[in-house]
N, C-alpha and C positions, 0 to 999 in steps of 0.2 A: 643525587642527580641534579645537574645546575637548572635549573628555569630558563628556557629559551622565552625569548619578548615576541608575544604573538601577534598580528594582527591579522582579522579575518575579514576580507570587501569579497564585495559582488560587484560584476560588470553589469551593469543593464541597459539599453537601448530598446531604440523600434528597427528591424531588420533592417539589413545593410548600412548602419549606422558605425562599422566599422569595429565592432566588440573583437573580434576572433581577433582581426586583423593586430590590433593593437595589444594586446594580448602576445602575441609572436613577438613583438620588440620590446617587451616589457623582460620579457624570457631569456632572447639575446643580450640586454644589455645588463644586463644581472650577473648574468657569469652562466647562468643553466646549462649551455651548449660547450663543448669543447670548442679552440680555434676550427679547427678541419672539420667537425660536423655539417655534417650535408641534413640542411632540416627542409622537411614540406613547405610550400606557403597553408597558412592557417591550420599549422601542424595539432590545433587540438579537434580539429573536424578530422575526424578517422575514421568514420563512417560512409561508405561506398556514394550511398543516394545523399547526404552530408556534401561531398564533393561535388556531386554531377550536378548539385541543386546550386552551390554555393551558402547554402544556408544550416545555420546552426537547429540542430534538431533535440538533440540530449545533452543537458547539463553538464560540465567537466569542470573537476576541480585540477588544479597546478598551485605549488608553490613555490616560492623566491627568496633568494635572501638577501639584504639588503641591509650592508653594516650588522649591526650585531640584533637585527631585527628576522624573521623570519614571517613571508606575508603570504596568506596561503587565497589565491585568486579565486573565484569560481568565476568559469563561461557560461550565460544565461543565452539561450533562446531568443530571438526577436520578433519570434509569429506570435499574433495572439491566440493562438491555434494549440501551441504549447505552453501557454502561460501558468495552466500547471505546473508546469517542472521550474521556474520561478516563483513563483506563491511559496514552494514547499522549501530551495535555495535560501531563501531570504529570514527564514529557521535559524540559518546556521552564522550567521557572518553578523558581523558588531558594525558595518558600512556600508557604505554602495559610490560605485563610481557611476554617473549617470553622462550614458554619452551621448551627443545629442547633435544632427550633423548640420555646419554650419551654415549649407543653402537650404535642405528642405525645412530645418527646424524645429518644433516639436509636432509630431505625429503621435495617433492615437493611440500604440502599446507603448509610446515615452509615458502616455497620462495611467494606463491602464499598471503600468511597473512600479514606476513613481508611486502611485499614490498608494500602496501595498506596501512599499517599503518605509514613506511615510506615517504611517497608520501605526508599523510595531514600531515605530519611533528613532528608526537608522539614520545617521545623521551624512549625508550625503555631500560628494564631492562632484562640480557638473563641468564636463571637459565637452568644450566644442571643439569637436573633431573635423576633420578637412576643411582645415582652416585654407588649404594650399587650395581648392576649387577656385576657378574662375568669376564665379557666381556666387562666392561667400559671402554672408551680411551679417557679420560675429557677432556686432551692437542689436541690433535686431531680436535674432536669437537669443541673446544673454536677455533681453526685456518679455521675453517669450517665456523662457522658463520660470523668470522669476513671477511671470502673472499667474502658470502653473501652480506653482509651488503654493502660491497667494489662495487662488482658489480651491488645493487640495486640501485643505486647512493645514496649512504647514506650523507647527510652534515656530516663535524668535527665533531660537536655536536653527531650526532647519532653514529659515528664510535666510539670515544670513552666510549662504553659503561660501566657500573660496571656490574659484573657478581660474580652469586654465584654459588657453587656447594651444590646440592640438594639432601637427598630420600624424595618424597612425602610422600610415603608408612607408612615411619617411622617419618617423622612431624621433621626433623631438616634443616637447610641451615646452610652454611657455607664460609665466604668470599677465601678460603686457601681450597688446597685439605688435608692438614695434621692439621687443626683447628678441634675448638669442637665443636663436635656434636651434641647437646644438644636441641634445637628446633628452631624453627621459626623466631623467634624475631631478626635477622638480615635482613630478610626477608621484616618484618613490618618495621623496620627504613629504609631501602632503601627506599620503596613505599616513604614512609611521605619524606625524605630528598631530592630524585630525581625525582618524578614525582610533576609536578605543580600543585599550584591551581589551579582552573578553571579561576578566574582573570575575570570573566564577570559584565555588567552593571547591581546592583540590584535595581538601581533607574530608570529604563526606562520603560515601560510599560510589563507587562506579556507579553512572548510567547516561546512556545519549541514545538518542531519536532518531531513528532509521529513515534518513531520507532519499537515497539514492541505491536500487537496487538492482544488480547484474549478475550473469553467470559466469563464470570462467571455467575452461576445458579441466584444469590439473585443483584451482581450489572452489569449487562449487559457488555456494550463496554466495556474493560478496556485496554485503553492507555497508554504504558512508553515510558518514554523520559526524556533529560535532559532538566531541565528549563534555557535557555538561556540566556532572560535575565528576570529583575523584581522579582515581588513578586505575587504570588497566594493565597489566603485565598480560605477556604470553601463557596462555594456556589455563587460565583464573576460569575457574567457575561462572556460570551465568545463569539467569532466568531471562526470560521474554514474556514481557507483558503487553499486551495489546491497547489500543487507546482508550477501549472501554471496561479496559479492567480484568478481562479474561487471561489465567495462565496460557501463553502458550507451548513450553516449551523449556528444558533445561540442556546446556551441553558448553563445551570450553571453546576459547578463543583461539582456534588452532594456529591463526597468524592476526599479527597488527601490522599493518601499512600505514607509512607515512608516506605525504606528497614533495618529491623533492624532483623540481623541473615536470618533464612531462612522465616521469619514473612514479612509481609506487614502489616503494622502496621497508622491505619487512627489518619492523624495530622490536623492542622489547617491551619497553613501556611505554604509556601514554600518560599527558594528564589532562586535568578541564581546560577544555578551550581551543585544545589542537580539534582539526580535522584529520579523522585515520577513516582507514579502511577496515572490515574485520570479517572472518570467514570464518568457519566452522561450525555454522548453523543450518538446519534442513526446513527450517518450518518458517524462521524469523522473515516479516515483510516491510512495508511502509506501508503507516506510520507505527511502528510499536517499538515499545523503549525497551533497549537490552540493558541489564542493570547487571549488579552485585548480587547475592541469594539473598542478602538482607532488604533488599529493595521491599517495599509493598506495593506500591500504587505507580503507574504511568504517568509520565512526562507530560507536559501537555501539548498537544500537535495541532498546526494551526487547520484549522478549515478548509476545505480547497472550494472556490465557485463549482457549482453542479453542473452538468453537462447540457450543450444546447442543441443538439444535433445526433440524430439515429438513423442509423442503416442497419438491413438487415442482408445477416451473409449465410449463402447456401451452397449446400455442395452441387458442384455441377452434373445438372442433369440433362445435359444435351448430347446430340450424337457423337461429337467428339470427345466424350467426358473420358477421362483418362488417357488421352494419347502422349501428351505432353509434359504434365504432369506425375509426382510420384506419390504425394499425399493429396488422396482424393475424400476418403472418407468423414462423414461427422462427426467421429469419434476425434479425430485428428485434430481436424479444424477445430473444435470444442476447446480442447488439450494448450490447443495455440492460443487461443484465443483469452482463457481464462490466465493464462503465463502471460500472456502482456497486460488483464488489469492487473494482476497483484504488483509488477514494477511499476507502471504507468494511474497513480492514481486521477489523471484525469478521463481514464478511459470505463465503460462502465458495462459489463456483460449481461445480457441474461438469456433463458429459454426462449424461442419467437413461439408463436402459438402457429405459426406453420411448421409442418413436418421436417425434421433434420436442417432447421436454420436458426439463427441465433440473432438476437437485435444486442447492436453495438451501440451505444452512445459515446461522445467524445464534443473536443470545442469546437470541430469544424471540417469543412470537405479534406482541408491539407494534411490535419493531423490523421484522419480517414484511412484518406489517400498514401500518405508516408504509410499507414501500418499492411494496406493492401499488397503498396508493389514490395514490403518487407516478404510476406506471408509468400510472394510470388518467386520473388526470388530462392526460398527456401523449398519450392519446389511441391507449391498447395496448389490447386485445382479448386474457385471458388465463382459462383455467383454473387454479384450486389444489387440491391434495388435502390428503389431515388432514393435520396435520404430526406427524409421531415425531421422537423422540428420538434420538439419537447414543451407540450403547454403546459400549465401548471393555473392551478383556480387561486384567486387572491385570497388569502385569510380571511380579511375582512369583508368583501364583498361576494366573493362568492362566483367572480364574473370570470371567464377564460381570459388567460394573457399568453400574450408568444415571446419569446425573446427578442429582443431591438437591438440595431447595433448602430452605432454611428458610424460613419462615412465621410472621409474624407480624400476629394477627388481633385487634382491637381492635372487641369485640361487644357490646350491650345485655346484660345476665344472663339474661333470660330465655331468650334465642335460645342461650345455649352451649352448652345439651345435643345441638341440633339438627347446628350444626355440628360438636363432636367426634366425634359419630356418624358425620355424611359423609365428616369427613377422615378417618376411623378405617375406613372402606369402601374408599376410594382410596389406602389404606398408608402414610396417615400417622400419625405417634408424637408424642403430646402429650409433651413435652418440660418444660413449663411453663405454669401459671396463675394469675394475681396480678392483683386489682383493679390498675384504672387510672384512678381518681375520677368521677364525676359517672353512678354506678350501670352502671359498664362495667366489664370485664371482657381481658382482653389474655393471650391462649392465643398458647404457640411450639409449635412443628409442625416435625419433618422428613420430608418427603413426596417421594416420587418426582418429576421434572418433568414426567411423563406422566399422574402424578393430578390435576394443577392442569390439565391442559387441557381446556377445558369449563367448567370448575366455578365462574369467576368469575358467572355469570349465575345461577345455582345457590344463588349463595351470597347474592346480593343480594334473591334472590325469599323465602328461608329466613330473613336476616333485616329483612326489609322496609327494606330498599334503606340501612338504618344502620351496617351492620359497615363497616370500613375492613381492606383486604385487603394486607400488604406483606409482598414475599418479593426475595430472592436466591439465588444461588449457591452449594452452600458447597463441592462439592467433588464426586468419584462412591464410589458404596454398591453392597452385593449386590445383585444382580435382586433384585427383591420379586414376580416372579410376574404372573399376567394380573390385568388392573381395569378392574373393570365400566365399561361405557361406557353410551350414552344407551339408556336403558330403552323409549322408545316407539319403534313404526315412523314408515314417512313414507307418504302422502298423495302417490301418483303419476299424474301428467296422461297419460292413456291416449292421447291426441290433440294435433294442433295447429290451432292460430287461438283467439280471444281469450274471454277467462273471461267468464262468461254471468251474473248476479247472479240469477235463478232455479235455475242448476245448485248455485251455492254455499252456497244458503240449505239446500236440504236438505244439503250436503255436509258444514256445520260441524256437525250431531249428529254426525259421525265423529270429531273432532277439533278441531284449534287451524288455522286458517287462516294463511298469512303472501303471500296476492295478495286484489286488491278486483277488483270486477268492469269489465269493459273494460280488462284487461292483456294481452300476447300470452302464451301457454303453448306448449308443444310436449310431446309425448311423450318421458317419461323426467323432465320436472322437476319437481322437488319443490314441490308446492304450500301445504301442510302436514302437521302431525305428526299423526299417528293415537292414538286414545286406546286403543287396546293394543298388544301387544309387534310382532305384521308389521308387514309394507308393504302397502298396500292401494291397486290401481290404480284410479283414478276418472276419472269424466267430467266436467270444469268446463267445458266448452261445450254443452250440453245446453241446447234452447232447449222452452221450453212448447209445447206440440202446440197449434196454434190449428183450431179448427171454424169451422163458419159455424152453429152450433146455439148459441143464446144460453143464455146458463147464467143460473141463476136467481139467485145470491146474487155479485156482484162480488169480484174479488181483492184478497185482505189483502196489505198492504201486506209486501212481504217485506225486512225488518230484517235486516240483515249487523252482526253482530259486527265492533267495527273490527280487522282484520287484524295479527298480532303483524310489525312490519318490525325487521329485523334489520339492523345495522350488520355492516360487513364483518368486523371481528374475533370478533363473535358469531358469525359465520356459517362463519366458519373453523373454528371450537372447537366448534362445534353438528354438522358431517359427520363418519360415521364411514367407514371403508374402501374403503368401495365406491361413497361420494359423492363430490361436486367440487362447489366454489363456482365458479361461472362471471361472472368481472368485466369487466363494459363501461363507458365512458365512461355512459351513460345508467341501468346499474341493475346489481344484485347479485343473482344468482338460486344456487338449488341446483338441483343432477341429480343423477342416478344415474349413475355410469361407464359402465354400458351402458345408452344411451336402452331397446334394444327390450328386450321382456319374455322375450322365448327367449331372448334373448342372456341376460341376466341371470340366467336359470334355469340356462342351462349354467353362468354363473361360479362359481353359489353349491355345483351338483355338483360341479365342481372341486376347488372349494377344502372343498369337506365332504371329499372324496376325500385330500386330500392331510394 
């Protein structure tokens, strides 16, 4: 068998920095597509809520070839919500392309990527991307990452980097900002001349590290990963060992897949260093090493950051529980839930000590949020509460910390007073303020991740929907103490059966509406927000007393404000303690944890009690 010349990069950015996009002209001009081929735009986002978001969700490997070269890409994530599913990426590949875009610059999951891939030692190639922007400041930028790079401790090696100037959009790179234009292919000889081969043992026995895990209808498990070291043929023998040493499992390699374009393509052999795909396991997860039978000991698999953020999820126990839905039960939900930590190791499950509910942790409302409206579309029937935070007591001290995360907020001038205020309310510490051209302004923040919850929607109403919001991770801090949470009460439906457009008309002088008239309600959900601090329980089914006494002057027309509807992540971020968003395949509603009104008066003596 002849040795194909491997080379294995990662794309990495901070969202919308243009990864997918570019990625598609890398694919065309290789040869991957036939002429006639009719391809998607950001043909490796093939995921429904992927598309509708615009945003890369799950990792996807594709490969290229290029001359007598063969370059097997992976697409990374840009949230730091998924930065999981990069930590684990960054396993497999000997480079990284680091895209970084040429007006806004470096952002916080460039530093939060970067410095990960830095760390196992990837020697990086840094492409400024929409170079074509009107608002481009390439020189700038290029002195931006390299202060990065400076302060992530980067070796010589990695500090001096090659760098091109990019448009994705339009499928050219360029070493020179005044070179030609013309496509890609400087692009491709960087990869092959500066990123390494892999360089691993293909004479030692099979084994590679399970990083990317899915189902498929016709071949069940399928695990990718790169092959470490050895060689793999169809149908070989295997063991599965786990990271900590435990047999898992013995069974054959029913198929090997190779990445060729956006194909998975079944081969015969493999050797070290390629990325395959492989099936015919029933038990094999991430992280555990599938080897040879002579294997003894696991791979070693890198670490993932632990989670910062928990919800908990319950089956619906409200009047409409099962209408809409077809998997209601907690048997189900449980089933589901535990199936997405074994692929998802960012995601982390356990028993709630409430009856038939389960606490989830994960890195954030998004990542949350992606796996809810997943579950919903699948046709689950679920309760969510707020999500808190994950403390953890300092080793050495002994004192409670929260997780922190930096913030970085790129705001019109006039709005910055508005927002330093609010984050200055929710425990955040302005760090830093420095224009950032075109009459804006770009304020760093380190804020509790408990004061960012809610506030996205806060912050776009404060500054008429123009600030752009980026945050990460950076580590855990002292408790900062109780923050304030949402200032108005809630608008509670005393009754059930459907909203009356005469009850509602006089109801919105109380408040903010978020149902129209002819919706079902029940007792205890929240129909809107109150314009002062209680709860105030109302009637939206209240119908007009009809006579048979003719009234002298006819009924004006009664005008409903159109109803504020809330997306499900708003609506997560929007409940405090003693609400729940209740998710159906058909609609997204609030309640109160306890529908009745005694009930809820005992909870609140309670817990004033305690």
């Amino acid at each position: 068998m002849t040795e194909t010349k491997l080379r294995n990069v990662a794309i990495i950015a901070h969202v919308d920095h243009g990864k997918t996009t570019l990625v598609d002209n890398l694919l065309k001009q290789s040869g991957s597509f036939g002429a006639h081929q009719q391809v998607a735009e950001r043909a490796l986002d093939r995921n429904d809520l992927e598309r509708e978001r615009g945003i890369t969700i799950l990792a996807k490997c594709t490969a290229v070839q290029w001359g007598d070269v063969r370059i097997n890409i992976v697409d990374t994530p840009g949230h730091a919500d998924f930065g999981g599913e990069v930590e684990r990426i960054l396993n497999m590949v000997d480079g990284v392309v680091v895209l970084v875009d040429a007006a806004e610059g470096v952002l916080p999951q460039t530093k939060f990527v970067v410095g990960k891939a830095l760390a196992r030692g990837l020697k990086p190639i840094v492409v400024v991307n929409k170079i074509d922007r009107p608002d481009a400041r390439a020189d700038e930028v290029h002195n931006e990452v390299f202060d990065l790079f400076a302060a992530l401790g980067a070796n010589d090696e990695q500090l001096d980097f090659p760098m091109l100037y990019a448009s994705g959009r339009q499928g050219w790179a360029t070493p020179t900002l005044d070179g030609p234009r013309e496509n890609l292919s400087p692009l491709f000889d960087l990869i092959v001349s500066h990123v390494p081969e892999p360089g691993l043992d293909a004479d030692a026995p099979f084994a590679m590290v399970a990083t990317i895990l899915e189902s498929d209808n016709f071949l069940g498990r399928v695990l990718t990963g790169r092959v470490e070291q050895g060689r793999a043929t169809v149908n070989m023998p295997v063991r599965v060992i786990s990271f900590d040493g435990r047999a898992v499992e013995t069974g054959r390699l029913t198929k090997l897949l190779a990445f060729r374009g956006l194909e998975r393509v079944p081969v015969d052999e493999v050797s070290a260093g390629d990325i395959i795909a492989v099936a015919g396991l029933k038990e094999a997860t991430v992280p555990d090493t599938i080897g040879a039978m002579e294997i003894g000991a696991a791979l070693p698999a890198i670490p993932i950051d632990p989670p910062t953020l928990s919800m908990t999820f319950r089956i619906n126990d409200g009047p409409l529980a099962g209408r809409e839905g077809k998997k209601v039960t907690s048997r189900q939900i449980r089933d589901r839930l535990f199936r997405e930590a074994e692929g998802n190791v960012a995601i982390r499950v356990t028993d709630s000590t409430e009856t038939e509910a389960f606490e989830v942790a994960g890195r954030g409302e998004l990542q949350l949020g992606v796996l809810i409206e997943t579950m919903r579309r699948e046709g689950f029937e679920l309760t969510i509460g707020r999500p808190r935070v994950l403390t953890r007591d300092n080793p050495e001290t002994g004192a409670r910390e929260e997780p922190m995360e930096e913030v970085l907020i790129d705001v019109d001038e006039p709005y910055s007073g508005v927002v330093v205020e609010k984050m200055s309310r929710r425990k955040g510490e302005l760090q830093d303020i420095r224009p950032s051209g075109g009459d804006k302004q770009r304020l760093t923040f380190h804020i509790p991740s408990r004061g960012l919850i809610g506030y996205h929607g806060e912050f776009l109403t404060d500054t008429r929907g123009s600030g752009v919001m980026n945050r990460h991770f950076i580590g855990y801090g002292p408790w900062k103490g109780t923050i304030e949470g949402r200032r108005n009460g809630a608008l509670i439906a005393n009754a059930d059966g459907e909203s009356v457009q005469y009850a509602l008309f006089y109801l919105q002088e109380r408040g903010t509406l978020f149902i129209g008239g002819g919706e079902k309600v029940y007792e205890g959900m929240i129909i809107g927000e109150h314009s002062r601090e209680n709860d105030l329980d109302v009637n939206p089914i209240k119908e007009k007393k009809l006579t048979n006494i003719r009234a002298a002057g006819k009924d004006d027309a009664l005008l409903l404000t159109p109803p504020r509807r809330m997306s499900l992540e708003q609506a997560i971020a929007y409940i405090e303690d003693d609400e729940l968003v209740e998710v159906t395949p058909g609609a997204v509603r609030l309640r109160k944890r306890h529908l009745d009104p005694h009930a809820r008066k005992k909870a609140e003596r309670a817990s004033d009690a305690a």
